[in-house]
C-alpha positions in Angstrom: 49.9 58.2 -14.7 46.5 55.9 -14.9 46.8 52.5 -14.1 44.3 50.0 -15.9 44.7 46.0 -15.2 42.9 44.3 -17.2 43.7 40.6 -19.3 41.4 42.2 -22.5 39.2 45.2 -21.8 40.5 48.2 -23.0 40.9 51.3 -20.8 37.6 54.1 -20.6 40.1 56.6 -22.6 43.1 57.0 -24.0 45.2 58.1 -21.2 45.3 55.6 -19.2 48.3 52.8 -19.5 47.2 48.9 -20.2 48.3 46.3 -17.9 47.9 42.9 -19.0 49.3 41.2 -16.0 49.6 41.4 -12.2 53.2 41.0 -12.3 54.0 43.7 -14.2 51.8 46.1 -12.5 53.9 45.8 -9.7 56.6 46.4 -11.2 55.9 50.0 -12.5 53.8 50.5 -9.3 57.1 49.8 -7.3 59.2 52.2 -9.6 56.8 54.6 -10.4 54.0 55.0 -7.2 54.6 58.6 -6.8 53.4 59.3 -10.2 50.6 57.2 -10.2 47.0 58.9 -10.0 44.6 55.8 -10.4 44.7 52.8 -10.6 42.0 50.6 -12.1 41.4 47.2 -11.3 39.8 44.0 -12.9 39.8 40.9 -10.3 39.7 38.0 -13.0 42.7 37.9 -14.9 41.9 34.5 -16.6 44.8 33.3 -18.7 47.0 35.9 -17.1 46.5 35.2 -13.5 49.6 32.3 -13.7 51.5 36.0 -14.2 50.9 37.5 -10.5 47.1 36.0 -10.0 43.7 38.1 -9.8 43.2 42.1 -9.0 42.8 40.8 -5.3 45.9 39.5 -5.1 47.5 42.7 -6.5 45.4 44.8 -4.0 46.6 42.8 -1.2 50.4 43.2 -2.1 49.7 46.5 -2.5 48.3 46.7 1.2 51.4 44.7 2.5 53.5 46.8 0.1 52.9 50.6 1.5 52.4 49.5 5.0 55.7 48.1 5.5 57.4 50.9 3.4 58.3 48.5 0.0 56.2 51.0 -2.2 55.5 55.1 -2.1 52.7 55.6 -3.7 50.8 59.0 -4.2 48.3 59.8 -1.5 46.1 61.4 -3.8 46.0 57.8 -6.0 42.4 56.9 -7.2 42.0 52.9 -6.0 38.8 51.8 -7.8 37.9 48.4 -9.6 36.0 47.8 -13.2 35.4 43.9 -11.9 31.9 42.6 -13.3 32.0 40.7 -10.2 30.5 43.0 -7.4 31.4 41.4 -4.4 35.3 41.6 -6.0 34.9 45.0 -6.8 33.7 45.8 -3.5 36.2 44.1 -1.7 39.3 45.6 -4.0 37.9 48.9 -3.4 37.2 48.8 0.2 41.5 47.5 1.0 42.3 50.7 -1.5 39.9 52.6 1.1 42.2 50.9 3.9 45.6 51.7 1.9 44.5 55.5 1.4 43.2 56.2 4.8 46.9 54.8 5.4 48.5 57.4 3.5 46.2 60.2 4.7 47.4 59.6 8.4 51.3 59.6 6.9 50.9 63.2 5.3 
């Protein structure tokens, strides 16, 4: 399963799944992590972000989320961002570094 939060980009192809909001990305990521083989990230969620807030805040739940056992999520999972705003898209990526390095050390 491929991931893509975004509030109105659509995804680089056609198999990737379109989230529109924080909120309900954590929702399949909490029933379906195992099955999850990227996830891609936009920070700015604009008139979404009253729905969860901004990729950041996602990636930081996330963080929270495996470390204290909430979420499985596949150790293999792709954590990148699409964010036009580099120093977001750093930052995103670099805590998805953080949560896989996590799950490496767990295998």
């Amino acid at each position: 399963m491929k991931l893509y939060l975004d509030d109105w980009r659509e995804p680089p192809s056609e198999d990737y799944i379109v989230v529109r909001t924080v909120n309900d990305l954590k929702e399949i990521v909490k029933k379906h992590g195992k099955e999850i083989e990227v996830l891609d990230l936009d920070n700015y969620m604009e008139e979404f972000a009253p729905f969860g807030g901004n990729g950041i805040d996602f990636i930081r739940w996330l963080e929270e989320a495996v470390f204290t056992g909430e979420v499985e999520l596949n150790p293999d999972v792709k954590i990148v961002s699409h964010s036009s705003d580099p120093y977001m898209k750093r930052l995103i990526e670099e805590i998805g570094r953080g949560i896989k390095a996590y799950l490496r050390s767990k295998r």
